[in-house]
C-alpha positions as semicolon CSV with decimal commas, in nm:
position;residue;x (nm);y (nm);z (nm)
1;X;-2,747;2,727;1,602
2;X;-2,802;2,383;1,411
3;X;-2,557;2,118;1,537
4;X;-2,663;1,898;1,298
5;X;-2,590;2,164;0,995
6;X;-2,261;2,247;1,140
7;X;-2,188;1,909;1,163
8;X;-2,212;1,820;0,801
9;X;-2,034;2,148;0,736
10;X;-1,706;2,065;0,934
11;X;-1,729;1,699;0,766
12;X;-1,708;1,878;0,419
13;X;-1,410;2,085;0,476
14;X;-1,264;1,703;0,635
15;X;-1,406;1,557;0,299
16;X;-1,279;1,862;0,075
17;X;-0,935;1,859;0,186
18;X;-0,910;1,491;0,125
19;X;-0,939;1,585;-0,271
20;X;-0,633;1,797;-0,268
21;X;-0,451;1,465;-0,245
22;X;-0,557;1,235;-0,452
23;X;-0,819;1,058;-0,307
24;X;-1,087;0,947;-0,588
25;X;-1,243;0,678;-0,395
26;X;-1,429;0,631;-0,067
27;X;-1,535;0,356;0,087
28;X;-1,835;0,362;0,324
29;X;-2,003;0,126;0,580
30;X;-2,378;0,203;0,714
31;X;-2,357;0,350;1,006
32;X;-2,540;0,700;1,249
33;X;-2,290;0,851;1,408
34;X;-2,108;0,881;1,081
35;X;-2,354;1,038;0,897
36;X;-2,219;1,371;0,857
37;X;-1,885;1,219;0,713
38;X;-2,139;1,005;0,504
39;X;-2,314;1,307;0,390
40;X;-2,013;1,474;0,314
41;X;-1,876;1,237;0,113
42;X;-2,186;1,196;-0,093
43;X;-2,239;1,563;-0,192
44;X;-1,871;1,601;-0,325
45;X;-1,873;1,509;-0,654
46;X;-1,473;1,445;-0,660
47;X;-1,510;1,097;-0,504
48;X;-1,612;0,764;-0,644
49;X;-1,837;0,600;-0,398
50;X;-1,830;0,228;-0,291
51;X;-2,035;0,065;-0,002
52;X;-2,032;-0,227;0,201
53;X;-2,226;-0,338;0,491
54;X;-1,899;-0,506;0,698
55;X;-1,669;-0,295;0,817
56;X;-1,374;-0,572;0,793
57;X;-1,455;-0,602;0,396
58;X;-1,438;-0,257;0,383
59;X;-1,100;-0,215;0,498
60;X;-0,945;-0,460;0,229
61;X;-1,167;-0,303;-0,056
62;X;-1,038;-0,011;0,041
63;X;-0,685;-0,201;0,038
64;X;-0,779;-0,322;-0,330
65;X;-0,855;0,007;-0,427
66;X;-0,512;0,170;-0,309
67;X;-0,281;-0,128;-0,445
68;X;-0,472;-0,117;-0,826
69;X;-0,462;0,247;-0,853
70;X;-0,178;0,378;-0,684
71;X;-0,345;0,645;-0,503
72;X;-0,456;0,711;-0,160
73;X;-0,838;0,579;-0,078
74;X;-1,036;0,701;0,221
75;X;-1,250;0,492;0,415
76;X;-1,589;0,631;0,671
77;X;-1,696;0,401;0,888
78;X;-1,915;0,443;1,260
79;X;-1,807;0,485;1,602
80;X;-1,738;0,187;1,843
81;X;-1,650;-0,182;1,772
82;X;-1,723;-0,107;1,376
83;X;-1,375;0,123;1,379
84;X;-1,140;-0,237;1,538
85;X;-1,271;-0,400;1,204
86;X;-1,013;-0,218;0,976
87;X;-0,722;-0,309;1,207
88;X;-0,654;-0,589;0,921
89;X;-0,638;-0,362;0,649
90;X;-0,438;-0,110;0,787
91;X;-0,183;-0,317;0,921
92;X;-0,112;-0,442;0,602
93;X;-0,095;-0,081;0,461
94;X;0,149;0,008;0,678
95;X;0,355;-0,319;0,560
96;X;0,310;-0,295;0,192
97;X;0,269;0,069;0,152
98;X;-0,075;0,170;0,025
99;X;-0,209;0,496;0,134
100;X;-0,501;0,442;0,342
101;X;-0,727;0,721;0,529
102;X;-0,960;0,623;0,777
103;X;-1,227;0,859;0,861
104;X;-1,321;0,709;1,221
105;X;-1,678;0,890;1,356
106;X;-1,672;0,853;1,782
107;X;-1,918;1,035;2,026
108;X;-1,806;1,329;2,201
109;X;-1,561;1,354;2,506
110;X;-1,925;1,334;2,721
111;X;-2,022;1,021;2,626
112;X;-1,620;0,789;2,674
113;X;-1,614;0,577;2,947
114;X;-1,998;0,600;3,088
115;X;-2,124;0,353;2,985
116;X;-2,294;0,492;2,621
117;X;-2,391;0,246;2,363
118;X;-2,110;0,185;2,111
119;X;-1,856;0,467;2,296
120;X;-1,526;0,304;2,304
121;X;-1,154;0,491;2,324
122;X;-1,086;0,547;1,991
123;X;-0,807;0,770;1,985
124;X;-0,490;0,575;1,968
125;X;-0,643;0,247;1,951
126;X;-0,475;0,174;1,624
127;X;-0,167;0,190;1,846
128;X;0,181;0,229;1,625
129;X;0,056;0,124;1,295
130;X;-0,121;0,446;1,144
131;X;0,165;0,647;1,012
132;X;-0,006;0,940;1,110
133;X;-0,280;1,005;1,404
134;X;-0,513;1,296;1,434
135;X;-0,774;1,304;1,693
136;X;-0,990;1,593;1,591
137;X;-1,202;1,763;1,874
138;X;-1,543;1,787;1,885
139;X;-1,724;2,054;1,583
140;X;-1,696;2,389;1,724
141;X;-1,701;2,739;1,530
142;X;-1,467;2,843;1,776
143;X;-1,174;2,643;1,581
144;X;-1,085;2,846;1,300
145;X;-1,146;2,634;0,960
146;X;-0,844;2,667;0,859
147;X;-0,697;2,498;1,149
148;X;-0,891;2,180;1,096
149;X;-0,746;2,219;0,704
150;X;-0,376;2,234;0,779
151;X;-0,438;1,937;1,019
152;X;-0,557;1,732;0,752
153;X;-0,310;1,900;0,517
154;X;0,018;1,854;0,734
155;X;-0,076;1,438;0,794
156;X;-0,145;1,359;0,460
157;X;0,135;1,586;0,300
158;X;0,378;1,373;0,550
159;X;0,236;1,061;0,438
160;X;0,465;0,844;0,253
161;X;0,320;0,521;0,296
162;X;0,072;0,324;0,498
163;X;-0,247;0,496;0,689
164;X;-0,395;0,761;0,874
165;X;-0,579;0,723;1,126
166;X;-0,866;1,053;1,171
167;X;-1,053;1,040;1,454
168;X;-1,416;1,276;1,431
169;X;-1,646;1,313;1,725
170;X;-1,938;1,432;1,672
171;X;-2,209;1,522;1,878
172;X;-2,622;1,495;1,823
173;X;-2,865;1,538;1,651
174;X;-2,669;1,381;1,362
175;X;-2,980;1,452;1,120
176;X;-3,141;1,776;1,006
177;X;-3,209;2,021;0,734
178;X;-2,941;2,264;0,657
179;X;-2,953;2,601;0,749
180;X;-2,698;2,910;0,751
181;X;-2,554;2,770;1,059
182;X;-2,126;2,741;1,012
183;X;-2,154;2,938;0,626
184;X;-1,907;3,229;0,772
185;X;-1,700;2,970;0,900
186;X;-1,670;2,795;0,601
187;X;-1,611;3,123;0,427
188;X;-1,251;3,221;0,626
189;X;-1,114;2,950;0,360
190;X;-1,196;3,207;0,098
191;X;-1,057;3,137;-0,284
192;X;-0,953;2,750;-0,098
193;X;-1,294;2,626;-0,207
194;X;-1,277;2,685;-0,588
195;X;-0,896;2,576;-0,625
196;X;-0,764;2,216;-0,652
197;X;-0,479;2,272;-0,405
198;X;-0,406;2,182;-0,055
199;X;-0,390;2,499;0,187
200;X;-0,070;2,381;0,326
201;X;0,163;2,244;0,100
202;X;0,489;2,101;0,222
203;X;0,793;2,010;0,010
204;X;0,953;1,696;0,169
205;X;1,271;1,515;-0,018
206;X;1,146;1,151;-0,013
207;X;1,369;1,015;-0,278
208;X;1,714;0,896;-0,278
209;X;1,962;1,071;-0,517
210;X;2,161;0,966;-0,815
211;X;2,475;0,690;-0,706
212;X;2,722;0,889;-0,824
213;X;2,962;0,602;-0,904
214;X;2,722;0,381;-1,080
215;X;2,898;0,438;-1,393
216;X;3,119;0,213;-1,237
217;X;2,979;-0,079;-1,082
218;X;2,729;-0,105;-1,374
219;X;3,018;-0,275;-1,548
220;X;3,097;-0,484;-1,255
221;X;2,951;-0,845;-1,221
222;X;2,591;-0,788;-1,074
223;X;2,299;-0,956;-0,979
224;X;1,933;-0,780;-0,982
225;X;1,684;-0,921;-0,763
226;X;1,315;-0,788;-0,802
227;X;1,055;-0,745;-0,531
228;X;0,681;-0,677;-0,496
229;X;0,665;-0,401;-0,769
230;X;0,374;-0,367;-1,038
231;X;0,389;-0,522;-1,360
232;X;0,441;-0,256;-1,576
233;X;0,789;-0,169;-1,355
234;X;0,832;-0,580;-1,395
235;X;0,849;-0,548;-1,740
236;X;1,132;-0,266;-1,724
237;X;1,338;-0,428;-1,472
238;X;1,338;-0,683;-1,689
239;X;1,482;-0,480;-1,994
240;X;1,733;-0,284;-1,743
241;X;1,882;-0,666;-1,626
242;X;1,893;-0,779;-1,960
243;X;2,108;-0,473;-2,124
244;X;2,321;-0,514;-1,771
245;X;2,364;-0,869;-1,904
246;X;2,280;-0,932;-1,518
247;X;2,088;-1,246;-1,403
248;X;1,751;-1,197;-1,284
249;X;1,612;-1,349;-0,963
250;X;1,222;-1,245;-0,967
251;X;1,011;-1,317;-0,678
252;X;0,675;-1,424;-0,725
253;X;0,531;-1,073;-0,646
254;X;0,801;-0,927;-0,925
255;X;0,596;-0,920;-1,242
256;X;0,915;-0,923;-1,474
257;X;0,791;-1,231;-1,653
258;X;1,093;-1,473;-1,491
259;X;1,309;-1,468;-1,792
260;X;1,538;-1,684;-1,542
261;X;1,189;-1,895;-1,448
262;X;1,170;-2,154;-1,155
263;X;1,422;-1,961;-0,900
264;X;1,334;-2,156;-0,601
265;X;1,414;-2,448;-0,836
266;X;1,728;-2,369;-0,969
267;X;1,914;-2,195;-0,635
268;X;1,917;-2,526;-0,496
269;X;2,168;-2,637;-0,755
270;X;2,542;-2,576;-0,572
271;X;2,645;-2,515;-0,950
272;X;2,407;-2,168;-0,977
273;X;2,484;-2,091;-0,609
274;X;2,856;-2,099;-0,698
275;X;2,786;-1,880;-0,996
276;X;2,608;-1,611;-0,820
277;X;2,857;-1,623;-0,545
278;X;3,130;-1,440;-0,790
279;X;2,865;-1,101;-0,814
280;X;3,010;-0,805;-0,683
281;X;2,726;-0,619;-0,637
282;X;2,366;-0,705;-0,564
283;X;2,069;-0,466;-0,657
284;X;1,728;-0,555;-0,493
285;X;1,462;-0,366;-0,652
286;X;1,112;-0,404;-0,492
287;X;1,047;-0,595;-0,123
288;X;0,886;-0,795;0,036
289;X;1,042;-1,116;-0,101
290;X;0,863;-1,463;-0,007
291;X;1,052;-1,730;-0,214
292;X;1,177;-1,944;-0,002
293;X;1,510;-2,017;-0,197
294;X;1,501;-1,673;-0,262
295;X;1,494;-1,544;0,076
296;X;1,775;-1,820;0,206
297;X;2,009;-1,721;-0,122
298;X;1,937;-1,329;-0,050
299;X;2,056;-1,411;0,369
300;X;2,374;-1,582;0,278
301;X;2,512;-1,418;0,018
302;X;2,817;-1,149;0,030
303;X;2,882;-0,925;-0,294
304;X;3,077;-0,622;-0,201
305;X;2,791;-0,422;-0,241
306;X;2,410;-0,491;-0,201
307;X;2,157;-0,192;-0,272
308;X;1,811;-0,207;-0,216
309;X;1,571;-0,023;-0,380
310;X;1,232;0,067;-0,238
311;X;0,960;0,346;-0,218
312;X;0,899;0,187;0,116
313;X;1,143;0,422;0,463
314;X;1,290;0,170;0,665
315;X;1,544;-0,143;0,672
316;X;1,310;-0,381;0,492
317;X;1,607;-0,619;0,477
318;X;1,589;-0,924;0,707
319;X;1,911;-1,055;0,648
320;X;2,116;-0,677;0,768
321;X;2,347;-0,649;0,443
322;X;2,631;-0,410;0,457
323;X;2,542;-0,202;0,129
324;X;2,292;0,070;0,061
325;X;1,909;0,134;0,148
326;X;1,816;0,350;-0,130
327;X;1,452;0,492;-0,084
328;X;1,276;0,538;-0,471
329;X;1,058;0,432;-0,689
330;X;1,174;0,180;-0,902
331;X;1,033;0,371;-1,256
332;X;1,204;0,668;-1,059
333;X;1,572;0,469;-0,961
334;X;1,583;0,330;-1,342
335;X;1,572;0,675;-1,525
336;X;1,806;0,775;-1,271
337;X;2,046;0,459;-1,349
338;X;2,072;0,368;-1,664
339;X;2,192;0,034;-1,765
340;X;2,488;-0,008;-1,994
341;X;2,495;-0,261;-2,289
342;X;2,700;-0,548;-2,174
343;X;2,711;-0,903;-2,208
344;X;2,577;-1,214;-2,020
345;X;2,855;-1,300;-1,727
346;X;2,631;-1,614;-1,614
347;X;2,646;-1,884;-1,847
348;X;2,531;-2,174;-1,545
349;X;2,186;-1,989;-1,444
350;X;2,038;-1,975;-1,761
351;X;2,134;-2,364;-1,882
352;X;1,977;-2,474;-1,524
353;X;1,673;-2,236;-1,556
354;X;1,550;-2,336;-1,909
355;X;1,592;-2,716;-1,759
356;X;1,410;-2,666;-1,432
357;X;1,096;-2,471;-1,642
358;X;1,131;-2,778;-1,851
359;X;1,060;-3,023;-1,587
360;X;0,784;-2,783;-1,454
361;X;0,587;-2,829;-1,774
362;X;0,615;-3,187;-1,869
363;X;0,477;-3,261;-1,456
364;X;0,215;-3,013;-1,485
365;X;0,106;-3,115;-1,857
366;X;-0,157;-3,447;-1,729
367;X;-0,347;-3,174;-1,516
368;X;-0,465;-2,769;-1,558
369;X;-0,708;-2,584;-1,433
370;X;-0,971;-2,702;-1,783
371;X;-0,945;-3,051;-1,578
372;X;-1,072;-2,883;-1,237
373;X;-1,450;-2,956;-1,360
374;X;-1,444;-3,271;-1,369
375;X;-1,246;-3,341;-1,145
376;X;-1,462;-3,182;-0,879
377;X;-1,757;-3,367;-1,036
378;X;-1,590;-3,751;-0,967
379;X;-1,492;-3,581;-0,607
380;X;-1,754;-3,439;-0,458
381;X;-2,087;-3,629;-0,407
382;X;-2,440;-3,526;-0,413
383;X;-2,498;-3,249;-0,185
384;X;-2,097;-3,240;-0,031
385;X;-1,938;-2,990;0,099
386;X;-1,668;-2,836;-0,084
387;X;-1,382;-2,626;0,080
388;X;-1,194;-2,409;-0,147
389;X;-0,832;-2,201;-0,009
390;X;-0,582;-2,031;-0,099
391;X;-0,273;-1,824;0,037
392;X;-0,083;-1,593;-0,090
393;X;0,146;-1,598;0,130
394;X;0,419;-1,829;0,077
395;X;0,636;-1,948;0,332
């Protein structure tokens, strides 16, 4: 019997399950002990490849990846300290909600807590922020294949958002030819290998329902505020507020184009505060708002209703509202609630908004980002060192 061959033939059911959900790309770092995930991953021709020699760039390509296309991205990288380096990435996965699967190679049971060169404890080291956690036992032909299949199959058909976390031992050699070594075992998955499905499928109800009465607070005085969301549910928000005739609060990470630009400028006027205050219901579409007048008018105010709208399970609301955590999508929650033609109720926000993007302009007009090259050039001397930053973050 070839280890090495059975190896590589274990990785590509791991590798070949992965397809059934959606995972296009893969993201690799160099590494040995990984090799038969690498090799894997390289024969099947249903992934799009990208390397990278640190494992901590990796992680937020992979991160890239899953926010621009919307679909879950995998991620093989080698056993020991390499594996700590995509704690960033998947952290942030589990707060913003891209689907991340990291393929994690680790030496067998023999090797932990010896002494062996790179042979850390890897299972559970990502502690509570994987959504899911598999630790997969060493390759053995005495685990049926379609065991390690539903494994795989049952974590990422539960996967909502955020990662997984797959832990793969494998033992040496890690390199040979291939031989017939594991080709019966590969064979009790039958017909699985030619279809496009997953072996276990599992129907889970991850979306919120219809609001039965919002017939009847769409004509009520609302307010919409928009979230993180992508631009192209932006630019529908933005329709659904304006045929609401509701005022729109966008965050910086909204997308809707501000028709209602400068927010953190204009909620400091008592006059559009006052305004907002007579809203009887609040619908937050999107999280993960980082305004800071934003976030202080969201905490304090007190409509009679306040939903919140999010693919995203969980409170995601810092300020505890009384109201509604609806989980959706928000292309998904606007075909389920339409808006109703209606007009404007805010006269205040818009008058202070078209001033306040007025001001914006005429102080920004002397400088834009043309002037940067020259400016640098009268700045920095011969041979100086120039520092560059930025955060997105904003506090």
């Amino acid at each position: 019997m070839s280890v090495s061959a059975f190896n590589r033939r274990w990785a590509a059911v791991i590798l070949e399950a992965l397809t059934r959900h959606g995972v296009q790309h893969i993201c690799i770092a160099p590494g040995s002990r990984s090799t038969p995930l690498t090799l894997a991953a390289a024969e099947n021709r249903a992934f799009i490849h990208h390397t990278h020699f640190d494992e901590r760039g990796l992680g937020h390509l992979a991160l890239g990846l899953a926010k621009a296309s919307r679909q879950p991205v995998a991620v093989i990288v080698t056993s020991g300290t390499a594996t700590a380096n995509l704690y960033p990435a998947l952290i942030e996965a589990g707060l913003t909600g891209e689907k991340l699967i990291l393929l994690t190679a680790d030496r067998p049971p023999e090797l932990i807590d010896c002494g062996a060169n790179q042979a850390i404890r890897q299972p559970g080291m990502f502690a509570s922020h994987p959504a899911q956690t598999i630790s997969l036992p060493r390759p053995s032909q005495d685990i049926p294949a379609r065991w390690l299949v539903s494994t795989i199959d049952q974590a990422l058909g539960a996967l909502h958002a955020g990662g997984v976390h797959i832990n793969c031992p494998f033992a040496e050699p890690l390199y040979g030819d291939m031989d017939e070594t594991g080709v019966e075992w590969q064979q009790q998955l039958g017909n699985w290998w030619q279809s496009d499905k997953p072996w276990l499928r599992q129907a889970l109800q991850l979306e919120s329902e219809k609001q039965r009465d919002w017939f009847f607070w769409r004509q009520k005085r609302g307010v919409v505020v928009a979230g993180r969301m992508s631009a192209a549910e932006g630019k529908k928000v933005a329709e659904w507020a304006q045929t609401l005739g509701w005022p729109l609060i966008g965050d910086v990470l909204s997308q809707t184009g501000q028709p209602l630009p400068c927010a953190d400028l204009w909620l400091g006027n008592g006059k559009a505060v006052s305004e907002l205050a007579q809203a009887q219901i609040v619908v937050q579409l999107g999280s993960s708002l980082t305004g800071k007048r934003v976030l202080q008018w969201q905490a304090t105010c007190e409509p009679d209703e306040y939903w919140l709208v999010d693919n995203l399970p969980g409170r995601l609301d810092p300020a505890q509202h009384c109201g509604r955590r609806l989980l959706s999508s928000v292309e998904r929650w606007l075909e389920l609630h339409p808006a109703e033609k209606r007009q404007p109720w805010a006269t205040v926000i818009p008058q202070l908004a078209g001033q306040a993007w007025q001001a914006a302009v005429a102080s920004n007009e002397p400088f834009g980002e043309a002037q940067l090259r020259s400016v640098f050039g009268a700045i920095c001397r011969s041979r100086a060192n120039c520092l560059l930053a930025t955060a997105w973050w904003c506090a």
